[in-house]
N, C-alpha and C positions, 0 to 999 in steps of 0.2 A: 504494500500500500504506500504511495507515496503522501510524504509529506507537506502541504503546501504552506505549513505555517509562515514559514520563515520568506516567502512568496510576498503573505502578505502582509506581512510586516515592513519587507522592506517598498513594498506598493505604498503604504501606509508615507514611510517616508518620504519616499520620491513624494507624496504629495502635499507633507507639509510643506518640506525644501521648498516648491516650487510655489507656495505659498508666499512661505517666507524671501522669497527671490521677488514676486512680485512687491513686497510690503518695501522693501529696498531699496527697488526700482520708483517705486511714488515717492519713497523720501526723497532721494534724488531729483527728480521730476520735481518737487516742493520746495527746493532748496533757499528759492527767492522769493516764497509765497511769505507774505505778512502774518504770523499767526498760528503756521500751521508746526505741528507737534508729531515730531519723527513714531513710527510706529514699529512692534515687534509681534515677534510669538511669544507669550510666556511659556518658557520652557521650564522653570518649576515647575507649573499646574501638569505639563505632561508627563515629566517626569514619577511625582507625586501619582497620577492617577495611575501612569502605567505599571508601576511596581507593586503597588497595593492590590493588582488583580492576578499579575501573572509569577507562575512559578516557576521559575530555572530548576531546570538538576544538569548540574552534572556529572557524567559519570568516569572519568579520569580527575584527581585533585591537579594535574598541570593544564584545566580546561580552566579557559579565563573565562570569567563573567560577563556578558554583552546587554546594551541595551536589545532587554527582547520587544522593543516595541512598545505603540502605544495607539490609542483609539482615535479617532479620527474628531470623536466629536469632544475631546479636550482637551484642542485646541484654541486659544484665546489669544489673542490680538490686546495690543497695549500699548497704551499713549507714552513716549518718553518723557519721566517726568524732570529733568534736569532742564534747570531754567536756558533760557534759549539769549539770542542778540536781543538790542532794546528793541527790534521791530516784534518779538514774540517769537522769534521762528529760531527752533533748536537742533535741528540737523546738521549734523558735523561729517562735510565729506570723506572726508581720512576714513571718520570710524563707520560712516557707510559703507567704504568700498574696499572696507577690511574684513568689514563682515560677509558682501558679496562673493567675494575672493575666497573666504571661508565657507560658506554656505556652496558655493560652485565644484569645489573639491570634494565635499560630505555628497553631494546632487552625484557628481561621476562617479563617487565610490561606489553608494546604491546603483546607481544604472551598472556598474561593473560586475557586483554580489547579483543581482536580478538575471542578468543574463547568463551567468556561469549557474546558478540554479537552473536556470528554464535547461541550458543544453546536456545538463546530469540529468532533467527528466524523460529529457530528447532519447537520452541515448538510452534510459531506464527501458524506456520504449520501445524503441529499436531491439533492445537484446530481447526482451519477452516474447516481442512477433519472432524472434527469428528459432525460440526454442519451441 
């Protein structure tokens, strides 16, 4: 039987990432807007929610511990509250497009984990028809 957990978990990612990738991209976009207040994902609350539901084992002691994931629906969006220039607007490009930067490499990583699962199922496949 295969297992798709791990599938959808990192599905799950890819689509905060690109959440979070969009959220980035508007602060930027905002940069010069009067008023306007840089935004994130709170990754406490997802952290906090995902751990509290799911159970790790593992079954070698030199198995490191991963995030296994988390739900979709907890995630939350949040206003930076670090006071901003005297126009109101707090978006600090440096640490936008550190975070982009960041965010872009965790985004290729999952798409790299995702498709190296899909082709271990490919081939799951393959060898069962061929026996």
């Amino acid at each position: 039987m295969v297992d798709y957990s791990i599938v959808n978990m990192l599905s799950n990612k890819l689509d905060v990432k690109t959440l979070r990738n969009e959220l980035i991209a508007s602060n930027i976009a905002n940069i010069d807007t009067p008023g306007y207040k840089g935004k994130d994902i709170d990754f406490k609350k997802i952290l906090s929610d995902s751990f509290g539901d799911i159970e790790m084992k593992r079954t070698d002691p030199r198995h490191i511990l991963s995030d296994n994931g988390f739900n979709q629906g907890s995630v939350q969006i949040v206003e930076d509250t670090n006071p901003g220039r005297a126009d109101g607007n707090n978006v600090n490009i440096e640490s936008e497009m550190l975070k982009l930067t960041e965010n872009n490499i965790q985004y290729n990583i999952a798409v790299h984990l995702v498709s190296k699962k899909l082709n271990e199922i490919k081939d799951a496949i393959k060898e069962a028809t061929r026996g």
